[in-house]
N, C-alpha and C positions, 0 to 999 in steps of 0.2 A: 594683675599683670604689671610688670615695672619696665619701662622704658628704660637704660640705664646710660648714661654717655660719662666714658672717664674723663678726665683734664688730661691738657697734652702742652697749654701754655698757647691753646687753639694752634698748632701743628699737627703733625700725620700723629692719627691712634696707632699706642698698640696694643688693641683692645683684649688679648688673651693672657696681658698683665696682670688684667683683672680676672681672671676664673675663682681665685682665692674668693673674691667677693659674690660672682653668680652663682657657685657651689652652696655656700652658705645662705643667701638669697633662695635660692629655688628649696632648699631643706625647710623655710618656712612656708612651702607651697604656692609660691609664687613660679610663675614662667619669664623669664627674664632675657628681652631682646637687646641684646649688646650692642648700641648705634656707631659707626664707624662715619664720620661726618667728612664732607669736603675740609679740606684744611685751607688755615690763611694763607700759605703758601702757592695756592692753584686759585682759592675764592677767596675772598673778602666777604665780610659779611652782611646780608645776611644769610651766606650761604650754609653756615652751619644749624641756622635754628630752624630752617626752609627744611633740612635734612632732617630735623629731629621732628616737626610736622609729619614731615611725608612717611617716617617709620612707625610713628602712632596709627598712619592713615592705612599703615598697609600690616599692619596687626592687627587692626578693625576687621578691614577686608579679610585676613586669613585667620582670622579667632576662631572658627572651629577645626581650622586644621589643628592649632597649635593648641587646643584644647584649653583656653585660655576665655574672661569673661571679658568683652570689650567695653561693658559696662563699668568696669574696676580698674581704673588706669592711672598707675601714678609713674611721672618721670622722676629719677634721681642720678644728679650727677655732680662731680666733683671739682673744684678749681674753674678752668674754661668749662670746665662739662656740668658745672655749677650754676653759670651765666647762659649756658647754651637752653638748661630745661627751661631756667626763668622765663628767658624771653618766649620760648616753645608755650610753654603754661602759662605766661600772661595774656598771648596773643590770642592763642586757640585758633579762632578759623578768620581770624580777623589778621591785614597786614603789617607787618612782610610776610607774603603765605607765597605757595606754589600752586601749582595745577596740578603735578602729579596725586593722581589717587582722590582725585577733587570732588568724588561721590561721596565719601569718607569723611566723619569728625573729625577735626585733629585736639580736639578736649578732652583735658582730662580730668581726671576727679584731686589729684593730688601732686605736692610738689616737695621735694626733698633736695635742699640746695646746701651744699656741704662747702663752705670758705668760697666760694665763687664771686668775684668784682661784681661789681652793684652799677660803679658810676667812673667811668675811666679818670674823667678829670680829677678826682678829689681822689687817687689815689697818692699822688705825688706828696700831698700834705701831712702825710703821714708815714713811719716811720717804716721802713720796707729795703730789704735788700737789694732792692732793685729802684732803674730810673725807668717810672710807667706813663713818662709822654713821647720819648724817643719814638723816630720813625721805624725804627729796630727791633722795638721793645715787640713783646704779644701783643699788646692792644692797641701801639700804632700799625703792626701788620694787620690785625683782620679790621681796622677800620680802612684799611688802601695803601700802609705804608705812610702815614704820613706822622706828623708832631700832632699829638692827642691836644695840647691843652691849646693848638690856633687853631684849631676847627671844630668849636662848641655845637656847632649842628651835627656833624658825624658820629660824635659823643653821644650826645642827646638821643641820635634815632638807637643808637649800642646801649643805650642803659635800659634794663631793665622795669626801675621807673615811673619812666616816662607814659608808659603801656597803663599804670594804675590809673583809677577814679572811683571814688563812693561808688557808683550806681551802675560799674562794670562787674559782671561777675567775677571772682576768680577763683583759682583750687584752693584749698586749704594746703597752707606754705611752712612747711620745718626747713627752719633752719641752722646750722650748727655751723663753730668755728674755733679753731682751737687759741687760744689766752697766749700763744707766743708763736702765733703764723710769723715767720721772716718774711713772706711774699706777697699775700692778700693782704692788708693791712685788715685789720680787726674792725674798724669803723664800718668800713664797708658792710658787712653784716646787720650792722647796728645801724646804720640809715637805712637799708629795707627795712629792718623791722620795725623802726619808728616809723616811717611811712604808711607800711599796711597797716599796723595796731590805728593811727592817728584817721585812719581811711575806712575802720571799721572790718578789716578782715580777721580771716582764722587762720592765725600766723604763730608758731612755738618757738623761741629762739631758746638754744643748749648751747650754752660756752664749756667747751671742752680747756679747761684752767691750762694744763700743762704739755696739750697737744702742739705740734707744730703746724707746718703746712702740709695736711695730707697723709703724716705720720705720728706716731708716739702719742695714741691714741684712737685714732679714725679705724685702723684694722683691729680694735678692740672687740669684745666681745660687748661688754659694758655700752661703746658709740653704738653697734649694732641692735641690741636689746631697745635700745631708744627709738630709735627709729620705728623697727619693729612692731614696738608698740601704740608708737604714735597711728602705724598705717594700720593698724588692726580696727582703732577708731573710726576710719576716714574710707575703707574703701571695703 
């Protein structure tokens, strides 16, 4: 089963964007629940990985409707929907959680984070189309609207991170990013991955060379096959 949450820049989904992608997903036999999250717009967060909990928790609860193993669960998403699984799969049943569905796991077995920010502050440092501490910006809205780089605690509890330690379990973590993202900066990737590898995790990073952000590359067949194969391993 793949949880799946697209990027939206964490604004309103529009998650039937992606069918191109659940089409080809569910052809490897997977059941694939397309998460449609509160956006920064109405919540700040954590109101988006609270959402992606509570859809793990309620595909638990209806896995035999949907004919699906709840034992084999991996989230995978893209850009914000990148940082959304992270934090969803770092936390598990641990907080920022919810109530809803709170008889239910919200663990999962695996994670597939495709150019998703890592660490808001140390985006700026780095070479990006964008200004990512503006109150304006995506990541000063779902952290409340404010300047990312004066409120290191807001930062802190939004990064992904922060959630790690040696002696916490975590999913086993693919990650991939493409070699001329405009918008994630590249880094970002590569301080997760240095983090879990340095923490003792099962963590795969694929740099996609000539992909951008999201495109010219990622709807490949080639990006797909990787993945694929990686979850074949893992769940």
């Amino acid at each position: 089963m793949i949880v799946f949450v697209r990027g939206s820049t964490f604004h309103e989904q529009n998650v039937t964007d992606y069918s191109n992608y659940f089409v080809r997903i569910a052809e490897q036999g997977y059941v694939v629940a397309a998460l449609k999250y509160r956006h920064s717009d109405i919540a700040p967060f954590p109101a988006q990985m609270q959402d992606c909990k509570t859809a793990v928790r309620f595909m638990h609860k209806n896995a035999e409707r949907f004919h699906c193993n709840k034992d084999r669960i991996a989230l995978w998403g893209d850009s914000s929907g990148g940082h959304t699984v992270l934090m969803a799969g770092f936390t598990g049943n641990r907080a920022p959680d919810t109530d809803a569905y709170a008889e239910e796991s919200a663990e999962a077995n695996a994670i597939v984070d495709w150019h998703g920010p890592t660490d808001f502050a140390k985006m700026n440092f780095y070479p990006s189309s964008q200004n990512h501490s503006d109150p304006q910006c995506p990541e000063g809205v779902v952290i409340g609207g404010v300047d990312v780089l004066e409120h290191p605690d807001l930062n802190a509890r939004a990064s992904p991170m922060t959630y790690l330690s040696a002696d916490m379990p975590t999913p086993s973590t693919l990650i991939m990013h493409g070699g001329r993202d405009q918008l994630v900066p590249f880094n970002q990737s590569c301080r997760l991955y240095a983090t879990l590898k340095a923490l003792g995790k099962d963590v795969t990073f694929y740099k996609l060379d000539n992909a951008c952000h999201a495109c010219y590359g990622f709807r490949s067949a080639r990006a797909l096959r990787l993945v694929f194969d990686w979850l074949s391993d893992r769940l």
